[in-house]
N, C-alpha and C positions, 0 to 999 in steps of 0.2 A: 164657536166650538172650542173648547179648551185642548190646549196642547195632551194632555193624559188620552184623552178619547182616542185621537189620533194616533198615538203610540200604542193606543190598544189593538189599534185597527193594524198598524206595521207588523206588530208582533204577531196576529192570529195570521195575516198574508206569511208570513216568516215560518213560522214554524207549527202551525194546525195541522194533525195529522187528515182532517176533514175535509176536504175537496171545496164542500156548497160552504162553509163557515169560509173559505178563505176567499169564495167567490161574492159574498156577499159584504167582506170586510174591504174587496178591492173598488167596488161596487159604491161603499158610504162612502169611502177614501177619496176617489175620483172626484164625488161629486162635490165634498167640500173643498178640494182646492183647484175646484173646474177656473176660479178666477187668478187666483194666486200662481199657480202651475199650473196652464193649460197643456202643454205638451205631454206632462208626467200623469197627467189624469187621460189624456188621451189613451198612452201606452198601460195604464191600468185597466181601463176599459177596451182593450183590445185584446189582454192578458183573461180576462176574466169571463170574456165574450168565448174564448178558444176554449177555455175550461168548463167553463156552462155546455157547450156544445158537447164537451167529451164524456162528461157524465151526466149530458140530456137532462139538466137544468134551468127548461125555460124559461122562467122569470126571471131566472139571474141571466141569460142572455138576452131576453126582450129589456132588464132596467139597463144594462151596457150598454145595449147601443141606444137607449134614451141618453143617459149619460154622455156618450162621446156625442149626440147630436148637439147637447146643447156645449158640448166645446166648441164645436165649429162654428157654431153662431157668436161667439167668445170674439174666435179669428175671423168671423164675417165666411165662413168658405160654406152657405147657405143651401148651397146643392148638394154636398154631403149631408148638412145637418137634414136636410128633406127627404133625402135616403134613406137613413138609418133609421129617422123617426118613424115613417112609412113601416118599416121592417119589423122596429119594436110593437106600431099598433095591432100591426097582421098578428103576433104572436099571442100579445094581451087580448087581441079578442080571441083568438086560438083557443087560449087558460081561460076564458072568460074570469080577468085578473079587472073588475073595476076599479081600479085605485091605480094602477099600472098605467089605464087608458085615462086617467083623468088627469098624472103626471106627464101622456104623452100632446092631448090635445092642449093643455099648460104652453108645452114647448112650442108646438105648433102655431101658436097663436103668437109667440115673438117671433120664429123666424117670416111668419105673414106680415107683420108688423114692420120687419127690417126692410121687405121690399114693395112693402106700402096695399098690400093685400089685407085693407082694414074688415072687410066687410065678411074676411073668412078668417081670417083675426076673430072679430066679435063671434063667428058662428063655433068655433073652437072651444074660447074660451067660456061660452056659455054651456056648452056640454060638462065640461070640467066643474065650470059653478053647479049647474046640476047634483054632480055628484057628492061634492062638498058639501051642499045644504042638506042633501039628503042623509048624510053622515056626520049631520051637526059638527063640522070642523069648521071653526071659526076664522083658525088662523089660516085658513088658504082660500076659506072665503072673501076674506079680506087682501088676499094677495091676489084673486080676480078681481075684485071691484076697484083694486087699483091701475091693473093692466086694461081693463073697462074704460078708465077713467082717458088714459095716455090712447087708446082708440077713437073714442070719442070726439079729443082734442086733437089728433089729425084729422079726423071728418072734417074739425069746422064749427061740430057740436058742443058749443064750450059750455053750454046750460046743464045736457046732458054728462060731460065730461066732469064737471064742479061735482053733481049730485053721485056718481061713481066713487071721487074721490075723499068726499067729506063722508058717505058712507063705510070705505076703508079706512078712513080717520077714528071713526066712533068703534067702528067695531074692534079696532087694533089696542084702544084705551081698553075696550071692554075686560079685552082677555091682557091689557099691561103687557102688550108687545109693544116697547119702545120704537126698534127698530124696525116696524112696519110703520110707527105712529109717523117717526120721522120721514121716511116716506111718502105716505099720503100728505103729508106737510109740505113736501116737496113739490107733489103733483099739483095741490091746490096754489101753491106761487103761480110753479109754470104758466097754469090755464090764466091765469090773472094777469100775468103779461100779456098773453094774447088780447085779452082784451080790455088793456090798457088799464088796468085797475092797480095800477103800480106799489100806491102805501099798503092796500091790503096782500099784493104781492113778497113788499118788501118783509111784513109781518111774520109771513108764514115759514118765507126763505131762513129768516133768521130765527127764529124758530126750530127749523130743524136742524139748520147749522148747530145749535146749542147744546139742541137733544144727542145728534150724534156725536158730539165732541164730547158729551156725557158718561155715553154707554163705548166710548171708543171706536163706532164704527165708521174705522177713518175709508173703506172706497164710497161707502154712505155720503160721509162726510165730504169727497171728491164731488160726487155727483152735483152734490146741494151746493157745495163752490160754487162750479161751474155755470148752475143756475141762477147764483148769486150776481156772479158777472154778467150774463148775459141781461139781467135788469139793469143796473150798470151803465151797460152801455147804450140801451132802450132807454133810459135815459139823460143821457149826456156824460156820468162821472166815469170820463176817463183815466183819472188819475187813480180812483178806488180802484177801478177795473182792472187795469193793469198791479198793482200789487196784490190783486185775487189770482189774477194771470202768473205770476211769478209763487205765489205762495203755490197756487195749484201743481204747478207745473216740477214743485221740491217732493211734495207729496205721493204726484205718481208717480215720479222718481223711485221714491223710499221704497211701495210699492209695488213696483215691477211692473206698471201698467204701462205700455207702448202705446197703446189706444190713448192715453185718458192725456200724457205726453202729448201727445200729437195735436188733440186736439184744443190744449190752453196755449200750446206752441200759436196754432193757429188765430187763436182771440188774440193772442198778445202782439202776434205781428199786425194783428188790424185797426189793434190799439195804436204802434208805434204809427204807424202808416197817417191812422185821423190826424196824430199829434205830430206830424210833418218830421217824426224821427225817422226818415224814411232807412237810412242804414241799418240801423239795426231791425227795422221792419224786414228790409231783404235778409239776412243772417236769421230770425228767426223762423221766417217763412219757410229759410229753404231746409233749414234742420228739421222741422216739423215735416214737409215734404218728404224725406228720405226716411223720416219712421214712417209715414204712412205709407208709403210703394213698399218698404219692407215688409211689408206687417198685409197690407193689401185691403188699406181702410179705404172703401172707396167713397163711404158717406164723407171723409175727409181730404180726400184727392181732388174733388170737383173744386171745393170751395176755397183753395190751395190755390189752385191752378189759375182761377177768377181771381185772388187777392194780388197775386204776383203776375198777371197780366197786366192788372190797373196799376201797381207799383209802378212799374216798367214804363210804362208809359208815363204815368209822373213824371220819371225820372227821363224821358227822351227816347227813352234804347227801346224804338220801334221793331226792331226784329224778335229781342227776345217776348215783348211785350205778346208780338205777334204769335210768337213759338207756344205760350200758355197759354192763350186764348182758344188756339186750335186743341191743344189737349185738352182744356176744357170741357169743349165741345163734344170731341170726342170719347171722355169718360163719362159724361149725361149721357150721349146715345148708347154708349157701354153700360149703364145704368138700366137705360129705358129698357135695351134690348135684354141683358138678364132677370131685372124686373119681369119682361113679359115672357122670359122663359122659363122663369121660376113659379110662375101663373101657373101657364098652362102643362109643367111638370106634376106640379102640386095637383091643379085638377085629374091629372092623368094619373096621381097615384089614386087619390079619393076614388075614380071609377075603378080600378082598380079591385079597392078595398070593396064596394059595393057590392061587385063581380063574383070577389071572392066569397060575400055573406049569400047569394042568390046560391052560388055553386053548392055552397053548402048545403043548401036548405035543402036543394035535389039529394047532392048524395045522404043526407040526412032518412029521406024519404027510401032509397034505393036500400041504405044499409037494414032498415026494419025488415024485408025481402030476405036480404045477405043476411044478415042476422039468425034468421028462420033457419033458413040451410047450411050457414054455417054451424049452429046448435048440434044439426041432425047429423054434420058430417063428423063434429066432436066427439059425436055420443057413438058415430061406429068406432070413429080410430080410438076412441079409450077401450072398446071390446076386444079389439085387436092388440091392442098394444098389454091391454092386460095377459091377453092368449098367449101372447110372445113371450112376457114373461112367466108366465106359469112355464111356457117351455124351456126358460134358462133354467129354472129350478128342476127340471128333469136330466136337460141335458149338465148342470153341475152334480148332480147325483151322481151322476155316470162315472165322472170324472175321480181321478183317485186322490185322496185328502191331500193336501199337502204335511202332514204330521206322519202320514205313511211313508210318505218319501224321505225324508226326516231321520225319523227312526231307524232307516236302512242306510241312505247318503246323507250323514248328517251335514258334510258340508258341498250344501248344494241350493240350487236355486231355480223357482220356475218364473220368469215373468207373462206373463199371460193377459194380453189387451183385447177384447172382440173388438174387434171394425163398431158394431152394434150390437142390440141388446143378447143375441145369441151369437154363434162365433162356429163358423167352416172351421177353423185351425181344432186340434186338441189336444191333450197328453197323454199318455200311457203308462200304467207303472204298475210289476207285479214282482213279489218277494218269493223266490223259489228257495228259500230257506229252512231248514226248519225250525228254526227258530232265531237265528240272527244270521246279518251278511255275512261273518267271517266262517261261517260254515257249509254256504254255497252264493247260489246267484241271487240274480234281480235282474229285468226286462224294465229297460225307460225308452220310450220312443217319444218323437214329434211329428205329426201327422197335417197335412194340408189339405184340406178336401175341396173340388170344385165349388168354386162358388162362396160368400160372405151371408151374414144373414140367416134367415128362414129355410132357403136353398142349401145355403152351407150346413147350417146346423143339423137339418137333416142325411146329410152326406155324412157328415159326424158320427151322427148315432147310429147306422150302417156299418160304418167301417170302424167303430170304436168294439162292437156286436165278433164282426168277421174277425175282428185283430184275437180277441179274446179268445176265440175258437182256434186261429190258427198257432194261439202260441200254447194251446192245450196236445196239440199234434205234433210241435217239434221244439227243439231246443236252439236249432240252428239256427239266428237269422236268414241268412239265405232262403233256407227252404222254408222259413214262418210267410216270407213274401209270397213266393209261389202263392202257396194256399190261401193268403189273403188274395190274393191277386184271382187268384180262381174264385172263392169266394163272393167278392165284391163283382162279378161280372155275370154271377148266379143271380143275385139279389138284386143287379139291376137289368137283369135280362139281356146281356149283350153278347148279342151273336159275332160281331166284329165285322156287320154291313155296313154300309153306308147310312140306313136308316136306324138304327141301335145309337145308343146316347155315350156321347166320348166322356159322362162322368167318372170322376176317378177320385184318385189323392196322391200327394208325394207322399215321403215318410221317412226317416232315421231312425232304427231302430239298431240297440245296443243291448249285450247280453254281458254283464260285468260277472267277472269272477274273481274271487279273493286270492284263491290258492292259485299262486302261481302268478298274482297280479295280471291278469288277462280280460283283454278286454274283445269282442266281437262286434264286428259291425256290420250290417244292410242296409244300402241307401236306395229309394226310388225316387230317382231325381234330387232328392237331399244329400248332401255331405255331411260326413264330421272331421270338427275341430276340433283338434290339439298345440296350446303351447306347452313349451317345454326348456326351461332354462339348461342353457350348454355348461360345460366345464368353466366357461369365464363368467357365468350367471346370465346372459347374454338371453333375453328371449328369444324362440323360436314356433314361427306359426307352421302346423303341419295340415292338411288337409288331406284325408282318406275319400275319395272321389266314390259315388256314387255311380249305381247302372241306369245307363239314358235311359229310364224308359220307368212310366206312369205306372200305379196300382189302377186296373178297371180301364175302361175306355176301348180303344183298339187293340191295346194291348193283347197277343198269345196267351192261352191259357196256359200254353208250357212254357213262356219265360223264364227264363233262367236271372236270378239275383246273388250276385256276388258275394262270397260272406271274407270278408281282411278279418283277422287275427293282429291286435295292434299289443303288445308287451309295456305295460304300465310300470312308472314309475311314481316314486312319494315327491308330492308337489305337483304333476302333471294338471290340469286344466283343459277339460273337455267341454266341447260347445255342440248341444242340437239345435235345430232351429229352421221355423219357418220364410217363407221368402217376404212376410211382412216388414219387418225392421228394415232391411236395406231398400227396400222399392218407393219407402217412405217418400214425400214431395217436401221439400224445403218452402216457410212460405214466405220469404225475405226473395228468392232467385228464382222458386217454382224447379228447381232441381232435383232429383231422387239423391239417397245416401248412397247407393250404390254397396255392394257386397264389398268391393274393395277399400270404402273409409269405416266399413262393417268391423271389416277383420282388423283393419289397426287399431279400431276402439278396444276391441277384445283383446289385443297385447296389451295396449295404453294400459286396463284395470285389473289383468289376470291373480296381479300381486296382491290385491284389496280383500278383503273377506267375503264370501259367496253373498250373505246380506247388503255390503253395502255394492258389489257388482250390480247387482238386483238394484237397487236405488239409483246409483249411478246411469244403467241404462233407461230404467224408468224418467229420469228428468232430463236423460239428454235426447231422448227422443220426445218429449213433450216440446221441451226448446227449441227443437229443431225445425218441427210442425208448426211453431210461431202462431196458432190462432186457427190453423188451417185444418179440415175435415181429413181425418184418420184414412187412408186410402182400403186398407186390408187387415184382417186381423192380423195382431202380433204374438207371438210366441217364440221364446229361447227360451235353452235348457239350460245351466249349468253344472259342471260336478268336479271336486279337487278332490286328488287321489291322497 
């Protein structure tokens, strides 16, 4: 892969405004230097895994954790890589993604391979060739009939194993893939050592040593070393051997391979050892040892442990001889024992997966049912929900324009949020002028009616009806409550028993007058506020307190409603307002705003222009709500004198 691709790939993880573009740039990234930087591919695949999840982009989280599966198999940590793989196929068959499941049963078939699990090895990767032929892809057909080949030849099947490998040999010409070619070139050495066919061995080895030193594909180039030596020493040339062993061993070097280290370390202490250099056979053995405990190669721990026991004893020093023998021993049986639990993991995910396709096929069958009823329950709630809105558009009728309000307080402001699609809260606004404010009044209220909703809304339009009429009968706040208050207990029949319905409303109601800057006010259970900068510019929050006691419900037909007389000044800043806003729920602590960081907000922006007050509490109560369902409706007034 050339260095540019890769820089492409940095750059879109960097700076993409695209979420899935950066999840599938971290995604190639990973995989190409799953060898090179396994840890940094790991932590991209972990990154991209988080991201896929967050904006529910399954295949970029089903290829992640393919991807970091096959790191672990990198580092040998084989119960991870089993995990994740697992994880990945449940999703691709999820996406019914075949190309996903034919790169997962790929992987699954080396780590079967690593713990000697050949016979679901082969049943793996023959799913995966399936798919490949069936999508005339040649080039990973031929990267099955190779991995075919290296199964085979642990069976024991080395007739079977040659014909794998010499058919990923041809096919890899076909399509001028070098570095496949080189490969099967490789596989066919190997198998040939096993059965002793050494010149035809030596042939092919060198061979691909050739090819890869060609095309530059120097871990390529490692592998075919490595198998270079090991003919070598199958047949006697120790001397070539060991300078394969040392050449090798600069290369994984260069590198960065600990693995590939570790294990020419090991050929070459075995080298020294035949050729009676028994010193520096112990010094390389034991440096090769300490990458492999690091690193946790255990294919190379075992064979370690055996070289440097027999050393030892060459050498006399029965203790330590003693000492690596047992650990020997003991990493075989650590061997055998994760071996056979990596078995019977791997089986237990496969039933698993099985489990998981029967499961479905039921709920498959149940959802055609759910499906049916589900349709039917669609098709009332859109009859309904259409209803509901036909009656916002009534109940927004109702309501008085905002250009009305406007034209009379120009600088003013209503923020108005329903809970839902209609809205228990509402406003009030009527111009007792005859033809402009500054030649008489104007009536602005804010009204709270029992209940949110369909229940609400209709309480609305009640008392929006009652408000109308009672302020056709007085001028006075005060006595407009009365009459609403009598009215609203006509309309919903309440005698003031225990059986009659406690619906009601709050409400602030305000009678502005020009002459004389005079302002009136009636609260039922609502207050209003006033700041008012002092002699030193100093804000000051004033609240005009409101009469305990409801529009409607138990309330006395003859209650009596307070009317304050409040003397306006220029700048002054008045606030109506329902108990929606402060009751709000925080959704970081699950707290309410409460009336009291209410009012300090209200001094915080009194200064600001009635539009952006209006904007300002509009997004600090979205922020504040964090994600979380609107409790009540919201309604504030504002009005600057």
């Amino acid at each position: 892969m050339s260095n540019s691709k890769i820089a492409d790939w940095e750059r879109i993880i960097s700076a993409s405004p695209i979420p899935k573009e950066r999840v599938d740039a971290m995604n190639h990234l990973a995989f190409e230097i799953r060898n090179a930087d396994t840890l940094r591919a790991i932590s991209l695949c972990r990154e991209a895994l988080k991201l896929s999840s967050e904006i529910k982009y399954l295949e970029g989280e089903a290829t992640a954790l393919a991807n970091e599966a096959f790191c672990y198999v990198q580092i040998t940590d084989y119960d991870l890589a089993l995990e994740k793989l697992f994880e990945a196929l449940r999703i691709f068959e999820e996406i019914k993604n075949e190309e996903g499941l034919a790169r997962v049963r790929y992987n699954l078939c080396l780590v079967y391979f690593r713990f000697s699990d050949f016979y679901r090895g082969l049943e793996n990767i023959g799913k995966a060739f399936s798919y490949y032929e069936k999508m005339g892809d040649k080039s990973e057909m031929a990267r099955c009939y190779f991995q075919m080949g290296y199964l085979y030849q642990s069976l024991g099947d080395y007739k079977s194993a040659l014909e794998y490998h010499h058919a990923s040999l041809e096919l890899n010409r076909e399509i001028a893939n070098k570095a496949g070619e080189a490969a099967a070139m490789m596989g066919i050495g190997q198998t040939n050592i096993a059965t002793k066919e050494f010149e035809v061995s030596r042939d092919y080895l060198l061979k691909s040593l050739k090819l890869r030193e060609e095309i530059q594909d120097w871990r390529g180039y490692a592998a075919s070393l490595n198998a270079y030596m090991t003919l070598c020493l199958e047949t006697g040339q120790n001397d070539e051997a060991e300078e394969i062993s040392k050449k090798g061993i600069k290369l994984a070097t260069k590198l960065g391979d600990k693995m590939g280290i570790s294990r020419f370390m090991l050929d070459l202490g075995k080298i020294y050892f035949k050729q009676n250099k028994t010193d520096e056979g112990e010094r390389v053995l034991n440096e090769s040892l300490i990458i492999a405990d690091k690193i946790n190669l255990r294919m190379a721990l075992a064979p370690l442990h055996l070289a440097l026991s027999e050393l030892y004893e060459s050498k006399r020093d029965y203790k330590r001889a003693l000492d690596h023998f047992r650990k020997f021993h003991k990493v075989k049986e650590e061997m055998v024992n994760i071996d056979a639990a990596m078995k019977a993991k791997s089986a237990q995910f496969e039933s698993k997966i099985e489990s998981s396709k029967q499961d479905a096929e039921i709920n498959r069958l149940k959802n055609v049912e759910l499906k049916n009823a589900y349709n039917e329950i669609a098709e009332k709630n859109k009859d309904i929900t259409d209803s509901i809105n036909y009656a916002k558009r009534i109940q927004q009728a109702k309501l008085p324009t905002r250009n009305d309000i406007l034209s009379t307080l120009p600088q003013s402001f209503v923020l108005f949020k329903p809970k839902d699609i209609v809205s228990g809260d509402f406003y009030f606004f009527q111009n007792h002028s005859s033809d402009s404010f500054a030649q008489g009044s104007c009536f602005i209220a804010a009204a709270d009616c029992t209940g949110h909703g369909v229940p609400g809304a209709f309480m609305s339009m009640i008392g929006s009806e009652r408000l109308e009429d009672a302020v056709s009968q007085s001028k006075d706040p005060g006595e407009i409550l009365q009459v609403l208050n009598r009215g609203m207990k006509a309309s919903l029949r309440q005698s003031g028993s225990e059986d009659s319905t406690r619906d009601g409303m709050d409400i602030a109601l305000c009678s502005i007058f020009q002459d004389g800057l005079k302002l009136y006010y009636a609260g039922a259970n609502r207050p209003l506020l006033r700041v008012r900068r002092d002699d030193a510019g100093t804000p000051l929050l004033f609240e005009c307190k409101p009469t305990k006691c409801a529009i409607g419900g138990h309330t006395h037909d003859d209650q009596i409603f307070e009317t304050h007389e409040l003397h306006m000044k220029k700048g002054d800043t008045y606030y109506l307002f329902t108990d929606g806003y402060a009751d709000q729920f925080n959704g970081q602590n699950a707290k309410k705003l409460m009336i009291k960081k209410f009012k300090e907000l209200l001094v915080a922006i009194h200064h600001l222009s009635m539009k952006d007050q209006e904007k300002h509490l509009d997004e600090f109560i979205d922020n504040w709500k964090s994600g979380i369902d609107q409790v009540d409706d919201i309604l504030v007034i504002g009005i600057k004198i």
